[in-house]
PADRENRO-978507 format. One line per 10 residues: number of its first residue (from 0); for each residue x, y, z of N, C-alpha, C. Coordinates in steps of 0.2 Angstrom, whole numbers, plus 2048, in hexadecimal, padded with zeros to 3 digits. Each point is the difference from the previous one (the first is absolute). Layout:
<rs>
NUM) X:Y:Z:X:Y:Z:X:Y:Z ~ ...
</rs>
This chain:
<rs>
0) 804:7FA:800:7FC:806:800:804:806:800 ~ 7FE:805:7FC:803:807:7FF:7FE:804:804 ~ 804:805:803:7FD:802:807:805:807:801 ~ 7FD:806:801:806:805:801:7FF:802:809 ~ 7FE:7FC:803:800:7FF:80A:802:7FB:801 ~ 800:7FB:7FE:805:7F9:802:805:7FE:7FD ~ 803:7FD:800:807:7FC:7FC:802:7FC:800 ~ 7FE:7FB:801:800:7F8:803:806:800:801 ~ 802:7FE:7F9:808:7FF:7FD:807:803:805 ~ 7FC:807:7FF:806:804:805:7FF:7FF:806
10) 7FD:7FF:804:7FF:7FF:806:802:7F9:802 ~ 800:7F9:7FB:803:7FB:802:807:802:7FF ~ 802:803:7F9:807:803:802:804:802:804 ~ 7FA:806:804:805:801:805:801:7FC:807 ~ 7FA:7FB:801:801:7FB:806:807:7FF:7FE ~ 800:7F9:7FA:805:7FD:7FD:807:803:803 ~ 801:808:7FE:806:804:802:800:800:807 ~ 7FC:800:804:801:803:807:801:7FA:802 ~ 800:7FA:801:801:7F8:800:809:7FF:7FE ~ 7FF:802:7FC:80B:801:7FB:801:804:806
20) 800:805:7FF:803:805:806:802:7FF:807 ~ 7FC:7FB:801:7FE:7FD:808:807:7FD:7FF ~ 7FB:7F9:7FC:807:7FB:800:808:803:7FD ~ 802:803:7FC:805:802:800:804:807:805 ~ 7FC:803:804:802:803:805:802:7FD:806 ~ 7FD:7F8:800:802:7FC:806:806:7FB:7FD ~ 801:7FD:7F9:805:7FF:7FE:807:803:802 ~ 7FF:808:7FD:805:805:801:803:802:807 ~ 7FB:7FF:806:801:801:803:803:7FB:806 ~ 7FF:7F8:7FE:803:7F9:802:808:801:7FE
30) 803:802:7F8:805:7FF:7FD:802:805:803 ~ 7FF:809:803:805:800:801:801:7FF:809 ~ 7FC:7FF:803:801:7FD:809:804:7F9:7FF ~ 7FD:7FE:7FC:803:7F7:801:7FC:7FC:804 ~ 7FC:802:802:7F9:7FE:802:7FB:7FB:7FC ~ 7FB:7FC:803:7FB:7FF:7FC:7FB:802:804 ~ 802:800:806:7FA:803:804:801:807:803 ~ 7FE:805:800:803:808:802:7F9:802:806 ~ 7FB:7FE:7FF:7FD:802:803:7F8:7FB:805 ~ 7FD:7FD:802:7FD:7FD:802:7FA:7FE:7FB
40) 7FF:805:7FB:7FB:7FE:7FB:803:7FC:7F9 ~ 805:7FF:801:805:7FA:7FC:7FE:7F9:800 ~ 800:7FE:807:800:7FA:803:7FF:800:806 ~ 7FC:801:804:7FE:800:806:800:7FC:803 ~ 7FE:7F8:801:804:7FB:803:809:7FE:801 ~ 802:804:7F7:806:7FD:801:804:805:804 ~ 7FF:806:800:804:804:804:7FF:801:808 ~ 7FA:7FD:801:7FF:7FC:809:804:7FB:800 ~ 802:7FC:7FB:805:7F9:802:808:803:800 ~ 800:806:7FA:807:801:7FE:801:804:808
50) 7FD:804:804:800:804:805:803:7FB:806 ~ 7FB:7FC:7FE:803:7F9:808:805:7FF:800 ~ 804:7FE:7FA:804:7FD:7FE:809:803:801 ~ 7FF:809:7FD:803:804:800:7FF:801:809 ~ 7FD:801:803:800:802:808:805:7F8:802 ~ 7FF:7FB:7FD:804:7FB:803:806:7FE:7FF ~ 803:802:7F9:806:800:7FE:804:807:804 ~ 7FD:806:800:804:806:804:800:7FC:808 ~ 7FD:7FB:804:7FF:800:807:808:7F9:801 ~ 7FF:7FC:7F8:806:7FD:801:807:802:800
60) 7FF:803:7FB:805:806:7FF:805:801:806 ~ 7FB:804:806:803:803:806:802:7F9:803 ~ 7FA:7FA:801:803:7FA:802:805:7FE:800 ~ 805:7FE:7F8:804:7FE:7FF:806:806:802 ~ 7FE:806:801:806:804:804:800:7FD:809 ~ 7FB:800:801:802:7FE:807:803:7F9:800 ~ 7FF:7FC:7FB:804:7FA:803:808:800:800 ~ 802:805:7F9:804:801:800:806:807:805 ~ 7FB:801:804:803:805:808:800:7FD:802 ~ 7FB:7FA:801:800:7FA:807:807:7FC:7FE
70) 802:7FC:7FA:804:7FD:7FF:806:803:7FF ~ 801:806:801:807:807:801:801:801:806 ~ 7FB:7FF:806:803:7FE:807:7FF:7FB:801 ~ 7FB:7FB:7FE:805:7F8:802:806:801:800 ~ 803:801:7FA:805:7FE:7FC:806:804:806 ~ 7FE:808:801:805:805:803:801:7FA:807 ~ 7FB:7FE:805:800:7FE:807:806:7F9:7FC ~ 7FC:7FB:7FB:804:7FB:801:807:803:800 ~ 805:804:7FA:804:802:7FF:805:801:806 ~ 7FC:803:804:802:802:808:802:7F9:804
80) 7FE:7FC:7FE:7FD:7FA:804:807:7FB:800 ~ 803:801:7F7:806:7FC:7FF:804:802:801 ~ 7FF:806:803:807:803:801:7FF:7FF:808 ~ 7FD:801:804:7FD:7FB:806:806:7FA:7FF ~ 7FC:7FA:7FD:806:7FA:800:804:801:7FF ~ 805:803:7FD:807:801:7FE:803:801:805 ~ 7FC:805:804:804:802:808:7FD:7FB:805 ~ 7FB:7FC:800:7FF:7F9:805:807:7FD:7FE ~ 800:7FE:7FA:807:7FC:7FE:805:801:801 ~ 800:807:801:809:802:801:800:800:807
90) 7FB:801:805:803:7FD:806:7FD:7FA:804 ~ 7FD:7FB:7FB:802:7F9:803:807:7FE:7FB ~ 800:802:7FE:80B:7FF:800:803:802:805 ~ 7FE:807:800:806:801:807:7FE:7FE:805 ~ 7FA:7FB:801:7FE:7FE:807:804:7FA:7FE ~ 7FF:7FF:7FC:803:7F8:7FE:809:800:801 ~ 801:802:7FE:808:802:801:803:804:808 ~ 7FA:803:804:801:800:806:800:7FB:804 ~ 7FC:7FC:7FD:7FE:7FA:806:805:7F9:7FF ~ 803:802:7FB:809:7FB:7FE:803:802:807
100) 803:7FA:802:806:802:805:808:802:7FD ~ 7FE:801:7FA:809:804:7FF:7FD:809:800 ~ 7FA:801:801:7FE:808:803:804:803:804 ~ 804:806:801:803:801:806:7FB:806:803 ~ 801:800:806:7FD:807:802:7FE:807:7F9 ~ 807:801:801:801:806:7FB:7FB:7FF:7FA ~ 802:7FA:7FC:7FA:7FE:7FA:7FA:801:801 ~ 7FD:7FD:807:7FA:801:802:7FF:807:7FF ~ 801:803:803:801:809:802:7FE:801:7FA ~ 803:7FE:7FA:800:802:7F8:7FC:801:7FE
110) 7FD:7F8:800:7F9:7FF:7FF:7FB:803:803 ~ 801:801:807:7FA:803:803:7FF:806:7FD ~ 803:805:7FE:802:805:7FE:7FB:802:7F9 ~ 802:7FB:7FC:7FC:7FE:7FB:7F9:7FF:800 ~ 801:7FB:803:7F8:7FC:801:7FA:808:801 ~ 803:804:806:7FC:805:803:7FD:805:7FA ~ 807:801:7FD:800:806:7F9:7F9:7FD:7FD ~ 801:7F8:7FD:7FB:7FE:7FC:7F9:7FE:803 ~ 803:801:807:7F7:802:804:7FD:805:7FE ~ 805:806:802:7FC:806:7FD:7FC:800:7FB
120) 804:7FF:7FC:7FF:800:7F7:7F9:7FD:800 ~ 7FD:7F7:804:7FB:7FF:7FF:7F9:801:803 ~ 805:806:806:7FB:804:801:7FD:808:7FC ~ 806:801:7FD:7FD:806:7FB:7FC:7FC:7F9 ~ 801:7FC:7FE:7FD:7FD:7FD:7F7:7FF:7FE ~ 803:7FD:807:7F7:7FF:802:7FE:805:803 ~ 801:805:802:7FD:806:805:800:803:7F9 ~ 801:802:7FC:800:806:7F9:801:7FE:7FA ~ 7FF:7FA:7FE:7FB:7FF:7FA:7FE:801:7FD ~ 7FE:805:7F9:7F8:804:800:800:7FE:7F9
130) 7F7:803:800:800:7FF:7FA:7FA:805:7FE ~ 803:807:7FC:7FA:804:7FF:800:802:809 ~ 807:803:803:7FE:801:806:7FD:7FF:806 ~ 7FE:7F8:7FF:7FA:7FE:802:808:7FA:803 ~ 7FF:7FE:808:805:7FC:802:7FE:7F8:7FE ~ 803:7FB:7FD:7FC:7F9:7FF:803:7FB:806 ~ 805:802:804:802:7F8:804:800:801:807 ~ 7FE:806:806:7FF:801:802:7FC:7FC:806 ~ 802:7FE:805:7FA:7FC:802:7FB:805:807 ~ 7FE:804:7FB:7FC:805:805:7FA:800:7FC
140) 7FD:806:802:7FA:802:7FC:800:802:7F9 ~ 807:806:800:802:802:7FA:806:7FB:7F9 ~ 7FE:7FA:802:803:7FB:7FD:7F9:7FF:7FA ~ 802:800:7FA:7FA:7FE:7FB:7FF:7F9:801 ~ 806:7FC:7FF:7FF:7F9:802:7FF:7FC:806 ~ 7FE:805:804:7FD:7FD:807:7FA:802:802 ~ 7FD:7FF:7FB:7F9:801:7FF:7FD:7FB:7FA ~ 7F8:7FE:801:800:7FE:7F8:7FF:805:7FB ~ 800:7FC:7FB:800:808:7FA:7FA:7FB:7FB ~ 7FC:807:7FD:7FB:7FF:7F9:802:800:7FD
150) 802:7FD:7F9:802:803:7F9:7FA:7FE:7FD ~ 7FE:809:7FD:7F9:7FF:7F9:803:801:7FB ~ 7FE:7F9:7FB:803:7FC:7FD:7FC:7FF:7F9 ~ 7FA:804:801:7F8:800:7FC:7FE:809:800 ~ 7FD:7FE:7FB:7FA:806:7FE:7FA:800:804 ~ 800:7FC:805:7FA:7FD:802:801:803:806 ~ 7FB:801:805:802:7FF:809:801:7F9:803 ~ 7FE:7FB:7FD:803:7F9:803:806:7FE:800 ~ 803:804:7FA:807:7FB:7FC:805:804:805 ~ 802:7FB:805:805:803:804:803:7FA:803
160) 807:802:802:802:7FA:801:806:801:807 ~ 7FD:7FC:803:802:800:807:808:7FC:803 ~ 804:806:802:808:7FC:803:7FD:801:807 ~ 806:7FB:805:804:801:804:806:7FF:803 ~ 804:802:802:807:800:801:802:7FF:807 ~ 7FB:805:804:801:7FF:808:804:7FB:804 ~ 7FE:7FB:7FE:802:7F8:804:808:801:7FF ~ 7FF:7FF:7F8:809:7FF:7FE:804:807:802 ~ 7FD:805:7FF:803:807:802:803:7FE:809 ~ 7FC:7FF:805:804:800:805:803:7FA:802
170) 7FF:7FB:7FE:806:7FC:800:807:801:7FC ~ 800:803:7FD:807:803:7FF:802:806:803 ~ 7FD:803:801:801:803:807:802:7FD:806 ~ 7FC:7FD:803:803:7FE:804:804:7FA:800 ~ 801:7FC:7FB:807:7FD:7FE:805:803:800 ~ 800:806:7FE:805:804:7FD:803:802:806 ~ 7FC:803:808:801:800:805:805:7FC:804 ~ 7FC:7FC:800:803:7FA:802:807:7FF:7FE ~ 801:7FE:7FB:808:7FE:7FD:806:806:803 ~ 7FC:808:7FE:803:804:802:804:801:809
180) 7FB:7FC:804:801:801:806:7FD:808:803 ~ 7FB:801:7FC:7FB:806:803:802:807:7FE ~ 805:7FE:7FB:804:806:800:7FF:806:7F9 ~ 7F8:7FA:7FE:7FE:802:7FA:7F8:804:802 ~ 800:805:7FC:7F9:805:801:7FC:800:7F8 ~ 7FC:7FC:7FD:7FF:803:7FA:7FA:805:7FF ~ 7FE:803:804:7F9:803:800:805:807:801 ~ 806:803:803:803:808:800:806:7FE:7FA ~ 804:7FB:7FF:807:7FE:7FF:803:802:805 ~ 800:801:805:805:7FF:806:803:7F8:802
190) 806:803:802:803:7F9:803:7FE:800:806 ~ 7FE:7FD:805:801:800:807:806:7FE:802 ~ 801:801:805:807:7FD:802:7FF:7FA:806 ~ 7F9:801:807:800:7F8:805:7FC:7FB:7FA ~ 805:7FC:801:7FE:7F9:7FB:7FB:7FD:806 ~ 7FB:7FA:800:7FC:7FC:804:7FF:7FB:7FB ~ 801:7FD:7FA:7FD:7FB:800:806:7FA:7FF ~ 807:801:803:803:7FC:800:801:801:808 ~ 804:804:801:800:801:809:801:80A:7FF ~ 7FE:802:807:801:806:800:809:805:7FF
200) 7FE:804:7FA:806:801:7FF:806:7FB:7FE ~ 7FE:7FA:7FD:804:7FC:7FA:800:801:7F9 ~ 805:803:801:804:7FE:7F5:7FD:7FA:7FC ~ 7FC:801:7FB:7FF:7FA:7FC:807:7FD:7FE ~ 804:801:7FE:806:7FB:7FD:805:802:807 ~ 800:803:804:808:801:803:7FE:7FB:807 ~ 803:7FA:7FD:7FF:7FA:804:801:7FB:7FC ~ 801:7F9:800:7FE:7FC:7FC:7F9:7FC:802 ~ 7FE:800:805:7FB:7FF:802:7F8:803:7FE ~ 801:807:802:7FB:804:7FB:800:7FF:7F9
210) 807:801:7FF:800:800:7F9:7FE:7FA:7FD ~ 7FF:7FA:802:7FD:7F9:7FE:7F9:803:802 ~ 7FD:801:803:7F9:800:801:7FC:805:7FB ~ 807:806:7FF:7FD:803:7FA:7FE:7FF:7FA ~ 806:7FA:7FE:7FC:7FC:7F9:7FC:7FF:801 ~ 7FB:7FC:804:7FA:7FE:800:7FB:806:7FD ~ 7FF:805:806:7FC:805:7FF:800:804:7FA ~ 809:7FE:7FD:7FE:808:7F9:7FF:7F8:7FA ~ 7FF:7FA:800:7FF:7FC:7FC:7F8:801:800 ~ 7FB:801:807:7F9:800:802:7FF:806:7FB
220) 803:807:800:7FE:808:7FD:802:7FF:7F9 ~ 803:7FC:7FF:802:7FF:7F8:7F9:7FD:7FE ~ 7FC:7FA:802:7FC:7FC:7FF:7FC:805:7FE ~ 7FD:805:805:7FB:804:801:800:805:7FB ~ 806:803:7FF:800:804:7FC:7FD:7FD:7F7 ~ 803:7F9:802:800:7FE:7F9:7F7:7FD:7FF ~ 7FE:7FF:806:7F7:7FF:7FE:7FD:806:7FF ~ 802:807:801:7FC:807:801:803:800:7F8 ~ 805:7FF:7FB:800:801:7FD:7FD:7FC:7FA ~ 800:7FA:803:7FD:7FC:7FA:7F8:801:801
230) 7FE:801:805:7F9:804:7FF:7FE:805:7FC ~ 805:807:801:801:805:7FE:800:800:7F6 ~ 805:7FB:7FE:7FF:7FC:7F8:7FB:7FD:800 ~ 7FD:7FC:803:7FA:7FB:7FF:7F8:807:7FC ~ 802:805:805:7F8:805:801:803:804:7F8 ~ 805:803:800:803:804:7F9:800:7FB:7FB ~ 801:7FB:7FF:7FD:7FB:7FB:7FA:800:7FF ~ 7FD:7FF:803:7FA:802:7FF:7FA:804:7FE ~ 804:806:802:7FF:806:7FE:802:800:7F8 ~ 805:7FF:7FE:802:801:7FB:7FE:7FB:7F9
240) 7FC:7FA:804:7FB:7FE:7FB:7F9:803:800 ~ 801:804:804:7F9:805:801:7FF:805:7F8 ~ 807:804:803:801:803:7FA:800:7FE:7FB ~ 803:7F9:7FD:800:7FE:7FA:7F8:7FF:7FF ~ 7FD:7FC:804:7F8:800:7FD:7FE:805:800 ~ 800:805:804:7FE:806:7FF:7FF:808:7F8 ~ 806:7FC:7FD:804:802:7FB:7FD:7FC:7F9 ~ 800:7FA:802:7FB:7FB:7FB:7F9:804:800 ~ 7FD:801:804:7F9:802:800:7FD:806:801 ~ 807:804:800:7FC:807:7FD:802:801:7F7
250) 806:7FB:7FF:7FF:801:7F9:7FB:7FF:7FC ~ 7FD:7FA:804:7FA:7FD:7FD:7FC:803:7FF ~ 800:805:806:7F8:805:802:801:805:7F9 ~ 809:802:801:7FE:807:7FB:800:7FE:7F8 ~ 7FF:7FA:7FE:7FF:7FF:7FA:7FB:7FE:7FE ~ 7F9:7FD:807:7FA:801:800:7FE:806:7FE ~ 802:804:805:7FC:808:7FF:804:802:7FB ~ 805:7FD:7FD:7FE:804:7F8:7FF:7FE:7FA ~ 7FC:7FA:800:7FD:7FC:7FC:7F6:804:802 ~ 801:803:804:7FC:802:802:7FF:809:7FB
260) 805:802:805:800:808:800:804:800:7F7 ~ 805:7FE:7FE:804:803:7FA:7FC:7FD:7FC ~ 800:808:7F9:7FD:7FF:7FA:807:7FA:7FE ~ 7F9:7FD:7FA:805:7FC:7F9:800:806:7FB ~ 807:803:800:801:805:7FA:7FF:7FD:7F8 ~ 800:7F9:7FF:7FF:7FE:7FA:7F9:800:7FD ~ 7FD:7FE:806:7F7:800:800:7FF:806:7FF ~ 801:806:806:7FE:805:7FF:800:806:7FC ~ 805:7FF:7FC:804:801:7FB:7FC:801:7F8 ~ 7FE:7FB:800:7FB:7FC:7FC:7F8:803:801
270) 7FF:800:806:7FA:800:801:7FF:80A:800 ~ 804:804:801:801:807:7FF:802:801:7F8 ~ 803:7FC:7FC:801:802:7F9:7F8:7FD:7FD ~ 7FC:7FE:802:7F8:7FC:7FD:7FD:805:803 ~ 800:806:807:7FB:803:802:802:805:7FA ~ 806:801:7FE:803:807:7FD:7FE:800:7F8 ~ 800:7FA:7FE:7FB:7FE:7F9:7FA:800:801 ~ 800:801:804:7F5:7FF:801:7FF:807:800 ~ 804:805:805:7FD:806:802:802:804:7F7 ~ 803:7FE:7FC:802:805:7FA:7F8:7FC:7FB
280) 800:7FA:801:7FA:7FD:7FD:7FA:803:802 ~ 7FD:800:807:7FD:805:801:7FD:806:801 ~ 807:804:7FE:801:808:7FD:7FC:7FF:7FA ~ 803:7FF:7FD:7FD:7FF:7FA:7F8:7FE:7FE ~ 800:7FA:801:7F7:7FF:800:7FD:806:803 ~ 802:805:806:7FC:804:802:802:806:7FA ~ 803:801:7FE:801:805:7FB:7FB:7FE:7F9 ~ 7FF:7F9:7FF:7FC:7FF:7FB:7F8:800:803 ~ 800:7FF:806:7F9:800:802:7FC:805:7FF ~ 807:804:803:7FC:80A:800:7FF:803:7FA
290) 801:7FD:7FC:800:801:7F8:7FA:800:7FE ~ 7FA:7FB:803:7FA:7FD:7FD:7FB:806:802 ~ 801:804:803:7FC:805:801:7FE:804:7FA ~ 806:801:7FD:801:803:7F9:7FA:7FE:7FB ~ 7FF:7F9:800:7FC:7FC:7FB:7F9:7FF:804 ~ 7FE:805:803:7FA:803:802:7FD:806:7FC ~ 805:804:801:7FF:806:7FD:801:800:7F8 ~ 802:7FA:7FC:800:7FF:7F9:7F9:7FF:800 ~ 7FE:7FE:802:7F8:7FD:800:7FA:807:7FE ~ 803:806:805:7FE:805:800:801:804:7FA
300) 803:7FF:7FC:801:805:7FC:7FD:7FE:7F7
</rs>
């Protein structure tokens, strides 16, 4: 029908174009964010799952840093630890070598000398320790490892994982005690100087007598030392398969969420050069539509 108020023609034309425009402004606008989803009316379900998703990869994120501090003072305390037995060692030698009868006085003296030096030392050791300024071998309150400890391990409030050290923390201490003849402080590094756990006021090595009993007891603080440590590996091992799973499954997450979120450039690509052919196709049709009005007015004449 010929009609100089209506236009059928053009009027579907210009739906037609306003339809292209739509979809290549959101094309345009996918290619250049790198998006497929930009806004909630994209994909509304998908962008509540890419959301959860994204909130759970950034929570493991921080996770896998905390294993990674917690496993940095493991590591610092055990660190501390070996060097602990190094000097156990060196003086059940010298206890060992006191409590020989070719020891003279003098020799003894020598050792004793010694022995005391490497008391102190494991008393500064264990009294100032730190880690992030924070004391770890301390058998007080302000010891880290004399308490249990949480590591959050998860994006979750559940995922936490529980140490404790306490038990093995004071038996080396107090092993440590003991062998020294009392003369160890690990909680100030101080030395004391009244010995009580062999007799009052006796020399671990200046004697051969002491000095035999001293083996035993720094052979006990070696022991001890060596189960606080092997704890101390056991918990950082595990820690450390933490991270690794952890690492596994946020890669997983973020190639979920962008299977989700990122455009396919080739599709879209594709599909913006079809809106861009279609909107030049329906430029045109409407240029030929608005033409038919013309062939109204032939009529009239």
């Amino acid at each position: 029908m010929l009609s100089l108020h209506t236009n059928n023609a053009a009027l579907s034309a210009q739906g037609a174009i306003s339809r292209t425009q739509t979809a290549l402004s959101t094309s345009q606008t996918r290619l250049s964010t790198g998006y497929r989803i930009n806004s909630a009316m994209d994909d509304a379900a998908g962008l509540q799952i890419a959301t959860r998703l994204k909130t759970q990869t950034s929570g493991m994120t921080v996770a896998m840093r905390n294993t990674q501090n917690s496993i940095s003072m493991l590591q610092t305390a055990e660190g501390a630890l070996d060097e602990t037995t190094n000097i156990l060692t060196r003086m059940k030698d010298l206890a060992t070598q006191a409590a020989d009868g070719s020891s003279t006085d003098k020799d003894q003296t020598a050792m004793q000398a010694e022995f005391d030096s490497l008391t102190s030392e494991l008393s500064n050791i264990m009294a100032n320790t730190k880690f992030g300024g924070t004391n770890l071998l301390r058998n007080d309150a302000t010891g880290k490892l004399n308490a249990a400890i949480t590591f959050q391990i998860g994006a979750d409030s559940a995922e936490t994982m529980a140490a404790n050290f306490v038990t093995e923390l004071t038996a080396v201490h107090t092993d440590i005690g003991a062998a020294t003849a009392a003369q160890y402080n690990g909680a100030t590094g101080a030395a004391s100087g009244a010995g009580t756990q062999i007799s009052a006021g006796t020399d671990a090595v200046a004697g051969a007598t002491a000095a035999n009993l001293t083996i035993g007891t720094l052979s006990t603080a070696i022991d001890s030392v060596a189960a606080l440590r092997s704890k101390i590996g056991a918990v950082s091992n595990r820690l450390d398969h933490v991270n690794n799973n952890l690492s596994n499954i946020s890669t997983n997450t973020q190639a979920a969420t962008g299977r989700i979120m990122d455009v396919d450039f080739a599709s879209e690509s594709a599909t913006m050069t079809s809106s861009q052919m279609l909107l030049q196709a329906g430029t045109a049709m409407l240029k030929q539509s608005n033409s038919q009005s013309s062939l109204v007015l032939s009529l009239l004449q």
